[in-house]
C-alpha positions as MATLAB code, in Angstrom:
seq = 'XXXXXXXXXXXXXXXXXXXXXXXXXXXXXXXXXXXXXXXXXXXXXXXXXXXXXXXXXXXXXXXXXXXXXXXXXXXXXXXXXXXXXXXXXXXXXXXXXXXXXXXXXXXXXXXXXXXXXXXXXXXXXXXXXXXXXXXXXXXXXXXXXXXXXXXXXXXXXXXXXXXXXXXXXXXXXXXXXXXXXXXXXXXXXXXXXXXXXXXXXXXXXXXXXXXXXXXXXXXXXXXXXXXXXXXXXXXXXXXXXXXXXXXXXXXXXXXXXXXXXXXXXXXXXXXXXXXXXXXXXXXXXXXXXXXXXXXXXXXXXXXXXXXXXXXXXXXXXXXXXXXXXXXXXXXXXXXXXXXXXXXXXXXXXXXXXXXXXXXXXXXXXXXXXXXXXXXXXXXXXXXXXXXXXXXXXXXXXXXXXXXXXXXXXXXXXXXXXXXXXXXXXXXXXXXXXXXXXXXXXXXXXXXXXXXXXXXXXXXXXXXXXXXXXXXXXXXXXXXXXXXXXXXXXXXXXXXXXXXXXXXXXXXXXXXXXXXXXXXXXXXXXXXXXXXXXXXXXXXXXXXXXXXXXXXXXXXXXXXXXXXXXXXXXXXXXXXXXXXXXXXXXXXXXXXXXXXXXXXXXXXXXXXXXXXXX';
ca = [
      95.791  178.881  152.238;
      94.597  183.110  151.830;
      95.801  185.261  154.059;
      93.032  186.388  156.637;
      91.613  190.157  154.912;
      93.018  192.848  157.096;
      93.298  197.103  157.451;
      95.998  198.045  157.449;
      98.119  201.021  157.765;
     101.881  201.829  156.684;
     103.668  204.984  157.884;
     100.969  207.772  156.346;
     102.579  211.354  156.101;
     100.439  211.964  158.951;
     102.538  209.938  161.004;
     105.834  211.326  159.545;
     104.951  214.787  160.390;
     104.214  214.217  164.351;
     107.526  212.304  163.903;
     108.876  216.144  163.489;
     107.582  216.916  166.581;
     108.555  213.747  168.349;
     112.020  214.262  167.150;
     112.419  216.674  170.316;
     111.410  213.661  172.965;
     114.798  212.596  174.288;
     116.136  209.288  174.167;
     118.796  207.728  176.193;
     120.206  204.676  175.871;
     120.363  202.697  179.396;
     123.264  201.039  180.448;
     123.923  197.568  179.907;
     122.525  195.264  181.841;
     123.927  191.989  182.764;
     121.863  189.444  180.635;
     120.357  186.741  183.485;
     122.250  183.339  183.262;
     119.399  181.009  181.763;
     116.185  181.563  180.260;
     114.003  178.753  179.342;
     111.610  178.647  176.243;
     109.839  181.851  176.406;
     106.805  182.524  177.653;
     105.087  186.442  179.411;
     102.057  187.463  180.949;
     101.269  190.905  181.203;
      98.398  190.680  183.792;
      94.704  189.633  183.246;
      92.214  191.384  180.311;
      90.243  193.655  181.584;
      87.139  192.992  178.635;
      87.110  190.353  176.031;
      90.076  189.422  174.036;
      91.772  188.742  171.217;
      94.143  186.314  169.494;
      96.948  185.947  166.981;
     100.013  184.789  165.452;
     103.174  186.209  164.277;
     105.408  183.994  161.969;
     108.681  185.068  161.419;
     112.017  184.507  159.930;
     115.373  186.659  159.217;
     118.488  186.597  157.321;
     116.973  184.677  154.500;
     119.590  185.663  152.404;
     118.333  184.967  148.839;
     118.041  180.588  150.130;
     115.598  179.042  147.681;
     117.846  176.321  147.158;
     118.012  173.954  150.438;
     121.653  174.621  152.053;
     124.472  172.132  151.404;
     126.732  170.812  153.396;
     128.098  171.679  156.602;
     125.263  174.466  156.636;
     122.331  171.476  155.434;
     121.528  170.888  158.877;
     120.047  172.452  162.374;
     122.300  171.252  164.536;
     120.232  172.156  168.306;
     119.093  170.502  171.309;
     121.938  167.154  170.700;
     120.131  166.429  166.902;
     120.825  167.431  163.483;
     117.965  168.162  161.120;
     118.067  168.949  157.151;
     116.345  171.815  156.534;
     115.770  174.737  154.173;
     114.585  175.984  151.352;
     112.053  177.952  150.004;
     109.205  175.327  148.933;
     109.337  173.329  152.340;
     109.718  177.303  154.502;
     106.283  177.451  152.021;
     104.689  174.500  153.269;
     105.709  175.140  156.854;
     104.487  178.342  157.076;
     100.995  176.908  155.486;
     100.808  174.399  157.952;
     101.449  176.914  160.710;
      98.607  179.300  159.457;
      96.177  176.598  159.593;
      97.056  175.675  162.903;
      96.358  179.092  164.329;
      93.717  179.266  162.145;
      92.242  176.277  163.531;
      92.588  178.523  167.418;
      90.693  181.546  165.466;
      94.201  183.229  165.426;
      94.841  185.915  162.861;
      98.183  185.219  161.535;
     100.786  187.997  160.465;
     104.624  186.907  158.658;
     107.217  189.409  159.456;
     110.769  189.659  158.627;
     113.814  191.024  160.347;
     115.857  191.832  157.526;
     118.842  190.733  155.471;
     116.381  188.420  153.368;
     118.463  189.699  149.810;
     121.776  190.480  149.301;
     125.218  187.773  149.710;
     122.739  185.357  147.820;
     123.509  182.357  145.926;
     123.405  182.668  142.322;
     120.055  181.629  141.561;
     118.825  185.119  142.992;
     121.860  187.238  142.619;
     121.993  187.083  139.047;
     118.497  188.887  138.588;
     119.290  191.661  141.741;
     117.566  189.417  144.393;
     114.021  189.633  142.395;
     113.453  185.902  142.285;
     113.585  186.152  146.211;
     111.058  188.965  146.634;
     109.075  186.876  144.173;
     109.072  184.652  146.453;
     108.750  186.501  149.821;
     105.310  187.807  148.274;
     104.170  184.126  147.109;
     104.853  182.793  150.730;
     103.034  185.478  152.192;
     105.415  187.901  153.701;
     103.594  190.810  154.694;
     106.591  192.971  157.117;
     109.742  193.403  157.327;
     112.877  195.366  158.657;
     115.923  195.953  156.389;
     118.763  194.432  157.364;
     122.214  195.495  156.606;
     122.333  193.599  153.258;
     119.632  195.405  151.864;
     122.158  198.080  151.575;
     124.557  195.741  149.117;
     123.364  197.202  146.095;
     123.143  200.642  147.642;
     120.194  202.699  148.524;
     118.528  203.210  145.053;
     118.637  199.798  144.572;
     116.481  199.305  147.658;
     114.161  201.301  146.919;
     113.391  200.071  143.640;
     112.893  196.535  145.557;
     110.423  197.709  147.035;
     108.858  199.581  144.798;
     108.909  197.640  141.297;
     110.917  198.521  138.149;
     113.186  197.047  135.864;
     117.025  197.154  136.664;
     118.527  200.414  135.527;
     121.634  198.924  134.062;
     120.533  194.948  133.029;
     116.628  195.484  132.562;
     114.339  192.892  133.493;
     116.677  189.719  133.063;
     113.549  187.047  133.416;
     111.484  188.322  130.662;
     109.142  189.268  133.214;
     107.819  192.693  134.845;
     109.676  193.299  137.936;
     106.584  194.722  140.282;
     108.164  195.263  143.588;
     107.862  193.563  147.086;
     104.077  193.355  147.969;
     105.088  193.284  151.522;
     106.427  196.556  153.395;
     109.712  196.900  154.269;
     110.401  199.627  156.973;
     113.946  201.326  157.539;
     112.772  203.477  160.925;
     116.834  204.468  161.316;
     118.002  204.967  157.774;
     118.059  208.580  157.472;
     118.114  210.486  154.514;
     120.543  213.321  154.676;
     118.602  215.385  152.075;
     115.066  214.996  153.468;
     116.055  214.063  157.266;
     113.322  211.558  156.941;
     113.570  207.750  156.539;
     113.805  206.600  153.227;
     111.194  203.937  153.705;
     108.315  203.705  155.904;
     109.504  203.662  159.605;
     106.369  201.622  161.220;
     103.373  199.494  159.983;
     100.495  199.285  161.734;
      97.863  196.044  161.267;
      94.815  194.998  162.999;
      93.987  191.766  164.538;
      89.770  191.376  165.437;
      89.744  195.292  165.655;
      92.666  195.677  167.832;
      95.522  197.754  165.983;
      99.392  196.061  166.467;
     102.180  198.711  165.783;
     105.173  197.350  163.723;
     109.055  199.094  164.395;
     111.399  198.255  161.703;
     115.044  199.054  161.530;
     118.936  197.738  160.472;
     121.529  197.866  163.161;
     123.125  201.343  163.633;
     126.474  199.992  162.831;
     125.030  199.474  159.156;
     127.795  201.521  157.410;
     130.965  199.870  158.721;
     129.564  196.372  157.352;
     128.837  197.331  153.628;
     130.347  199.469  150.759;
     130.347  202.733  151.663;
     129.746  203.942  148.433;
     126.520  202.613  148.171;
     125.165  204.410  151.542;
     126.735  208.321  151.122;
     123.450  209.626  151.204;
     121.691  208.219  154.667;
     123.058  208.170  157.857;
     121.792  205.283  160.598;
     120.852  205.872  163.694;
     120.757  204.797  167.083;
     118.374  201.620  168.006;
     117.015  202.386  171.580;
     116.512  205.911  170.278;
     114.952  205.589  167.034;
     112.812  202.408  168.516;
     111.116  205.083  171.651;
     110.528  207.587  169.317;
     108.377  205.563  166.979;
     107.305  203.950  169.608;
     106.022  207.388  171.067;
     104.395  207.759  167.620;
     102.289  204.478  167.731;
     101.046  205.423  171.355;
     100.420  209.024  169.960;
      98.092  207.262  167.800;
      96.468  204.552  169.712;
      98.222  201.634  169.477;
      99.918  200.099  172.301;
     100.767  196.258  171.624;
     104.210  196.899  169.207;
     106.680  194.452  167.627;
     109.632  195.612  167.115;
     111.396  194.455  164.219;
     115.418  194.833  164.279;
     118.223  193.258  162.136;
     120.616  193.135  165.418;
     120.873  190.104  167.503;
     122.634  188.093  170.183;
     123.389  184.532  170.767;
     123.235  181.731  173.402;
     126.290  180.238  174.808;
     128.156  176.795  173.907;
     126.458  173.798  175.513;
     126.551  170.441  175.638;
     124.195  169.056  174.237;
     124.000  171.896  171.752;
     121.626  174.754  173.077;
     117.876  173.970  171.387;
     116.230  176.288  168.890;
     113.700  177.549  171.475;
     116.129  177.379  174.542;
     117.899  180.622  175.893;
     121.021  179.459  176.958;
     123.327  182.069  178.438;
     121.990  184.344  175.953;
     124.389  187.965  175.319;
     125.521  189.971  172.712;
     124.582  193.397  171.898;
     120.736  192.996  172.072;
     120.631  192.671  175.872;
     121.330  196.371  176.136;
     119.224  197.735  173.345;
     116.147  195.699  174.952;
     116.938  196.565  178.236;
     116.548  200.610  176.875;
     112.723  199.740  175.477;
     109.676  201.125  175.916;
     107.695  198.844  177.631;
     105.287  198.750  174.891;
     107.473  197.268  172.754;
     106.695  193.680  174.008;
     107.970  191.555  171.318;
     111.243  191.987  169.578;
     111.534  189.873  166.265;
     115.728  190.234  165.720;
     118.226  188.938  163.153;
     121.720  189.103  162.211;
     123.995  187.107  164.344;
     122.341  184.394  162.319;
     121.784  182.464  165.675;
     118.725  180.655  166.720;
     117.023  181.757  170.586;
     113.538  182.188  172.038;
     114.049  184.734  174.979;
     112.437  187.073  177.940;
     115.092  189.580  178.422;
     113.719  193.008  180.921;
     112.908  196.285  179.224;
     113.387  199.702  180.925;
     111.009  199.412  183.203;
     112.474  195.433  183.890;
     109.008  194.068  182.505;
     109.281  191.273  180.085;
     110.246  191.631  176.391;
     110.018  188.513  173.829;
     112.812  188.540  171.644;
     113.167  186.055  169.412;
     115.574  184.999  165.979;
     115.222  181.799  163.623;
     118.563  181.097  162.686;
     119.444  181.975  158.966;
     118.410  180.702  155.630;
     115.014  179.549  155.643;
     115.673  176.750  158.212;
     113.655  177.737  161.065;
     110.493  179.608  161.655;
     109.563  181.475  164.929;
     105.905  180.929  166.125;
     104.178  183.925  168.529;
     101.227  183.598  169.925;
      99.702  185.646  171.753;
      96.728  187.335  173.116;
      95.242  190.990  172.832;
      92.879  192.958  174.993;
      90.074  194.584  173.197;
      89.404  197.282  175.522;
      93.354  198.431  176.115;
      94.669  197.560  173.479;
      97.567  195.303  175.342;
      98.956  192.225  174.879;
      98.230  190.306  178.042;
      99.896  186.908  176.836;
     102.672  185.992  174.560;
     104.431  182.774  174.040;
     107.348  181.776  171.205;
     108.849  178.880  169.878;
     111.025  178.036  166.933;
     109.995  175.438  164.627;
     112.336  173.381  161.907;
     111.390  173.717  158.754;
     112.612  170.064  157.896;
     113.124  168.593  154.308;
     114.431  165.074  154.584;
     113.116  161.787  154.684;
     112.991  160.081  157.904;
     114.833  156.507  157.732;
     112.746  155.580  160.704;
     115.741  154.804  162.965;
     115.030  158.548  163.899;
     117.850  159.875  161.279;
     117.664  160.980  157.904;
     118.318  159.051  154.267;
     120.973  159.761  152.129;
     121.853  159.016  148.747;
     125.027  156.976  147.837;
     127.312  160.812  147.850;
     126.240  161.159  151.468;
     123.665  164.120  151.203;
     120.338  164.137  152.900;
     117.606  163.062  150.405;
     114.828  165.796  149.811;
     111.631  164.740  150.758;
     109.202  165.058  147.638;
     106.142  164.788  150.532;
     106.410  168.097  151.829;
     107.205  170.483  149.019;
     105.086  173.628  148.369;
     104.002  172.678  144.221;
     103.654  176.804  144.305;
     106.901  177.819  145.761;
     108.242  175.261  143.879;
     106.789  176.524  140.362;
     108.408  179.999  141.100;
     111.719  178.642  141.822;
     112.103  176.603  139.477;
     111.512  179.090  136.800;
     114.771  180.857  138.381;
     116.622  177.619  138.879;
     115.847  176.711  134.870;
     117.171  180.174  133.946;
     120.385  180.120  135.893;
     121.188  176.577  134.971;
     123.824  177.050  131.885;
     125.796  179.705  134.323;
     125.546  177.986  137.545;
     126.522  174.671  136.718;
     129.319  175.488  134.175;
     132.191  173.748  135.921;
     135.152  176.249  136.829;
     138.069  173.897  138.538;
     138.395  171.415  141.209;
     139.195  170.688  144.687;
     141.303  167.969  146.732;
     138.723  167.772  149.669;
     136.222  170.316  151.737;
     137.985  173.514  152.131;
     136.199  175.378  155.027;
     135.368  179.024  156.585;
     136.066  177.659  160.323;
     139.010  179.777  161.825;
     141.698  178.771  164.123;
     142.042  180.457  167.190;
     144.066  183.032  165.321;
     141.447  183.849  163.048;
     142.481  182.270  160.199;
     140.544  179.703  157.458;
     141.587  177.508  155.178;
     139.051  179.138  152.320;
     140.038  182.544  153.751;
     144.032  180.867  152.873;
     142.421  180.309  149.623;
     140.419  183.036  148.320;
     143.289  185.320  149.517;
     145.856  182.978  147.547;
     143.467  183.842  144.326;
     143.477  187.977  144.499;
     146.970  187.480  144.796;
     147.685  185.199  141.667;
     144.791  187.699  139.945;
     146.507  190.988  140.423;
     150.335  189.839  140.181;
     150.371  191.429  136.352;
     149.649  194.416  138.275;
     152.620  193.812  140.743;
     151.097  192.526  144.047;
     153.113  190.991  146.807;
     150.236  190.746  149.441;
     146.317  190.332  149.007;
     143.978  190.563  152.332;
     140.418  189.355  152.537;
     137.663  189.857  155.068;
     136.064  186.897  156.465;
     132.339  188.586  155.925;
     132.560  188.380  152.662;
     133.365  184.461  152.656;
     129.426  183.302  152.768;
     130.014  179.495  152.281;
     132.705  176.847  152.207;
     133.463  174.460  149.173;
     132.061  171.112  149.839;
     134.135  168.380  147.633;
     130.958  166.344  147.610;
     128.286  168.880  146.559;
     126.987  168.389  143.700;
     124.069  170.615  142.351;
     124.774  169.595  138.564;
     125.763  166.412  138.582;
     129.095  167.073  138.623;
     131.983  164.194  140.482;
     133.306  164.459  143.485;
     135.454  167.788  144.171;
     134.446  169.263  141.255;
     133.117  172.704  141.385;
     130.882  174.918  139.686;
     130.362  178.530  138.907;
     127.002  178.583  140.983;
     129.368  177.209  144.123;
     131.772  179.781  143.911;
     129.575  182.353  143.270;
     127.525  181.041  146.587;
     131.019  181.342  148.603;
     131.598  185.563  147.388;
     128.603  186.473  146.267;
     128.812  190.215  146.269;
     130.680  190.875  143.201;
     132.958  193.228  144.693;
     135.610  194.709  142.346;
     139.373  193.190  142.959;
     142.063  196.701  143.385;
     145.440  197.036  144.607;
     146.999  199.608  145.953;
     150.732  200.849  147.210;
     151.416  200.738  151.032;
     154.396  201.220  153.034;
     155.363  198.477  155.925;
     154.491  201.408  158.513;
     150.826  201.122  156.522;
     150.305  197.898  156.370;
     151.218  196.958  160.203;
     148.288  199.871  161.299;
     145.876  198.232  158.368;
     146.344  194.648  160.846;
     146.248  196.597  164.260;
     142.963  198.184  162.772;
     141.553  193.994  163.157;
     140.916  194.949  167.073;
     138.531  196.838  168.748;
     140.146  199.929  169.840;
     142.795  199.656  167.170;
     142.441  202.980  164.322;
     138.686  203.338  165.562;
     137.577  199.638  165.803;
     134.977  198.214  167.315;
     134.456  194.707  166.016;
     137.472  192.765  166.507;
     137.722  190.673  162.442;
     140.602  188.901  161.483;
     141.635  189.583  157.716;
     142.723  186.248  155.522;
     146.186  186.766  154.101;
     147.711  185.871  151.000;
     151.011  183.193  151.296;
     154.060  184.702  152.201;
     152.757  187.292  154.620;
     152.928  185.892  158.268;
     152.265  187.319  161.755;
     151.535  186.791  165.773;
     148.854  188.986  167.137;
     148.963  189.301  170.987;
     145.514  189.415  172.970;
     146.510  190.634  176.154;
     148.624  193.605  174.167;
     146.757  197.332  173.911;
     144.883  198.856  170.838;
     147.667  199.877  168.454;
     150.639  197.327  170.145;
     149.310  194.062  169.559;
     151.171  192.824  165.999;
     154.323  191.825  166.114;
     157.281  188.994  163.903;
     155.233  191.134  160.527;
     156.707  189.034  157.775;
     156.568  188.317  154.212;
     157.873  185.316  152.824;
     160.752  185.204  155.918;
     161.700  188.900  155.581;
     160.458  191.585  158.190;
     158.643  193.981  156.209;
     160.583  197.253  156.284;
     158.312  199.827  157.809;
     159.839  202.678  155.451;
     159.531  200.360  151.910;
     156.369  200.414  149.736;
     153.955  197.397  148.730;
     151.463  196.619  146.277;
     148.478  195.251  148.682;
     145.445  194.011  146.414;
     142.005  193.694  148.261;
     138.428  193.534  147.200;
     137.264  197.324  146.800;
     134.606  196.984  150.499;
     137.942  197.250  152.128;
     139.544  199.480  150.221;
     136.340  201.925  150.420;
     136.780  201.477  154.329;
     134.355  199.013  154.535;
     134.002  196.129  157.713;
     135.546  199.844  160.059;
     139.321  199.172  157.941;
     139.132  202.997  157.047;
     143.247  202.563  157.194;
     142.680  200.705  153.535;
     140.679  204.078  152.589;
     143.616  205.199  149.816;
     141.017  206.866  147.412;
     140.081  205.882  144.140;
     143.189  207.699  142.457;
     145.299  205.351  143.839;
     144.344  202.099  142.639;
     144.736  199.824  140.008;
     141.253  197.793  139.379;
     141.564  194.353  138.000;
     138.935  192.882  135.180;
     135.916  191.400  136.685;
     134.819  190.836  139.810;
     136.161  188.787  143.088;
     134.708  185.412  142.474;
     135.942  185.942  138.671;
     139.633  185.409  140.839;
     138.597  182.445  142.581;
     137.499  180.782  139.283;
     140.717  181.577  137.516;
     142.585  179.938  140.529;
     140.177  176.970  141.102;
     140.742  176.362  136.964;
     144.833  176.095  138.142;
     144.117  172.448  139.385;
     142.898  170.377  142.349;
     143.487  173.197  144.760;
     143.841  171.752  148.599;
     142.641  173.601  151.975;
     144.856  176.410  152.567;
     147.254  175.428  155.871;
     146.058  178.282  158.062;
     149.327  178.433  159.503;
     150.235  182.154  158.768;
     148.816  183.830  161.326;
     149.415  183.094  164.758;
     148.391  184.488  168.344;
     149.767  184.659  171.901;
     147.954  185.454  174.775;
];
């Protein structure tokens, strides 16, 4: 079904100079305020229209993350409200988002499909090996129109981003497909990433569109804490800055200019609390996390805040800074979900007077009619052949053909699943693993110890998965690759004990710096208690490797993937410089394939770090 014709207006110089002026409004952040208990499904009113009115529809959708294939197992499913639904991928997020379009067409409702970020970068294989081009391919065939960057946009580095957006074959590997590489059709705004040269963003900060005459401002941004959660290297030339800020002063902008219903789009999130039954996909259940205070700092005429990140599913009314309602919203991750606004405009202000969101599954089994799902005779949900977009489909599959000989190439084996779920010290089995493999990698160069940062573990090995045919804990390339996706370089570099306790202390928030507590993976050998009740600094103790207290004075060869080593994930303590590294062949996931090719490799025991309270 076409898209409805529109204006429309991206970020015109116009509106970057006044930002120049703006740039002297001030803008405080307002303290944090205690996020209510309960919300239910969201639904504001904002008073009644003072002349006729107007109506439309957002669709929208975040942390994408390169999914055209449907997920696989323990991630197949929407697990909400008690139920678990297959869902995912892109030809079925296609057909939904059709069928969603015509319903609101059906209600005379102009539809716009925004984004809040993160939809490339950590992506299987089947995108990753062109640079995340078969996904914008696809973003523009769906019809995405909007979108924020999200902190994975920044993977490649900032060049790279651009040249998503703006079309061009890859400077270093050309245009892989055969095809022109034309850029994202939709607009991709980066209100907060600051060049340090121009002092300007380095996209377009706000889109502005207009629904039966009536113009809707668009804010776009990544979370400010951007450069501690990807290479650093990549990002030397921008600076990020703060949310509640940046979001008032375009938001100053858009009224400067008229327009006074806004969405903000922002890659930051929050999540609802544990439940029983499990919270549902439009509930709001004891919803926190860092987006309570950032909404509660708002302009009021920021009325709808389309968020990502925490990869968590909600549908909330959480109170701006003047405590009116704001709709803030996420669909989960990977194509599984899509959030559904609707709301209603006044002609004469310019205000949204009404605005109500749910989240919808984007479901691709096939009912058994006992109200579950089929399966075939491995135990995974059968694809329903019903509901898939023939389009989407055609684009994919040219990317799925391409990748075929690579992805299914069969690398090694396992003994049964071996997860990314932690203990409650923080530990995984696959974190036991992939740590286990930079070891056995870099121990030509020496290495005692390897450390691995859970971020960068995207997916666990399923022994049942099979997405060529292959038996039962067999794995392919295209599944490893789908577990570290980032090809991040594999270095090792000389600590002493002294070094390597502050590296661990620097997992806490307060610890070197910190603010986000993450638990490295370690390699076998190394061992440790952490203590939660300890201060910043004081909290490892019983350091170990293989039985022997490591001697603060003596020196050892530490191997990581080069993220940490640049600092990344706030582990600046791992920042030795380049000069004093030794870099290993290939790339991370070419270490997991070596050691998966060693033989039937079991779940790691997660038994080497431990915690006290």
């Amino acid at each position: 079904m076409p898209l409805p014709k529109r204006r429309h207006l991206a970020a015109p110089i116009a509106l970057l100079a006044a930002a120049a002026v703006l740039t002297a409004i001030p803008g405080t952040r307002t303290a944090a305020a205690a996020p209510p208990p309960e919300f239910a499904p969201v639904s504001a009113s904002y008073g009644q229209a003072d002349g006729p009115t107007v109506k439309g529809q957002f669709l929208s959708y975040n942390d994408f993350h390169g999914a055209i294939d449907p997920p696989t197992g323990s991630g197949a499913v929407v697990n909400a409200g008690g139920t678990s639904t297959p869902a995912g991928g892109v030809e079925y997020l296609a057909t939904y988002l059709k069928k969603l379009r015509a319903e609101a067409s059906a209600e005379s409702r102009q539809t716009i499909t925004a984004g809040a970020g993160d939809l490339i970068g950590g992506t299987p294989l089947v995108s990753a090996a062109f640079h995340d081009e078969p996904t914008i391919e696809l973003m523009n065939q769906i019809g995405l129109q909007v979108s924020s960057v999200g902190n994975h946009e920044f993977d490649e580095g900032v060049n790279e981003l651009i040249r998503i957006q703006r079309g061009g074959c890859h400077p270093v590997d050309g245009c892989q497909d055969g095809d022109p590489y034309r850029g994202a059709k939709f607009t991709y705004l980066a209100a907060n990433t600051i060049s340090k040269k121009t002092k300007l963003p380095i996209l377009p900060p706000i889109d502005i569109r207009y629904v039966g005459g009536v113009p809707v401002g668009f804010i776009g941004m990544t979370l400010e804490g951007t450069p501690s959660i990807v290479n650093p290297a990549g990002i030397k030339d921008v600076t990020f800055t703060d949310e509640v800020v940046t979001a008032n002063r375009w938001s100053n902008v858009l009224k400067l200019f008229g327009v006074k219903a806004q969405v903000l789009l922002l890659h930051e999130g929050g999540s609802q609390a544990s439940a029983t039954p499990t919270p549902g996909v439009s509930d709001c259940t004891g919803f926190t996390g860092p987006l309570v205070p950032i909404v509660a700092g708002l302009n009021p005429e920021i009325s709808v805040v389309i968020s990502g990140h925490t990869h968590r599913f909600y549908s909330c009314k959480l109170p701006n800074s003047k405590g009116a309602d704001t709709v803030v919203t996420s669909a989960g991750s990977n194509g599984q979900l899509i959030t559904d606004i609707d709301y209603t405009l006044d002609k004469r202000t310019g205000k949204f007077t009404g605005i109500t969101a749910k989240n919808v599954i984007v479901e691709n089994g096939v009912p058994d009619g006992n109200g579950g799902w089929k399966r075939d005779a491995a135990g995974a949900f059968l694809k329903n052949p019903d509901t898939v977009d023939a389009d989407a489909k055609r684009v994919a599959d040219k990317y799925r053909t391409a990748v075929a000989p690579i992805a299914n190439r069969l690398v090694g084996s396992i003994t049964a699943d071996i997860v990314r779920t932690v203990t409650p010290a923080g530990e995984s089995p696959l974190g036991d693993v992939i740590a286990d493999a930079q070891l056995a990698y870099t121990r030509g160069a020496g290495a005692q110890i390897a450390l691995m940062n859970p971020g960068g573990i995207r997916a666990d090995l399923d022994a049942d998965q099979s997405t060529g045919g292959e038996a039962y804990g067999q794995v392919t390339y295209g599944e490893a690759f789908t577990v570290q996706p980032f090809n991040n370089l594999v270095v090792t570099q000389s600590f002493t004990g002294a070094a390597i306790k502050d590296v661990l202390e620097q997992q806490f928030v307060g610890g070197f710096g910190q603010t986000t507590q993450r638990i490295l993976q370690v390699s076998a050998g190394l061992t440790y208690t952490w203590s939660a009740s300890a201060a910043p600094g004081s909290k490892i103790s019983n350091l170990s490797l293989n039985g022997t207290p490591i001697d603060p004075a003596a020196n050892y060869l530490v191997t990581t993937n080069d993220f940490l080593a640049n600092g990344g994930d706030g582990f600046t303590n791992l920042n030795q410089g380049p000069d004093g590294r030794v870099t290993a062949p290939g790339f991370d996931v070419d270490a997991l394939v070596a050691y998966l090719s060693t033989g039937a490799i079991a779940p790691g025991p997660a038994n080497r770090i431990s915690t006290t309270s």
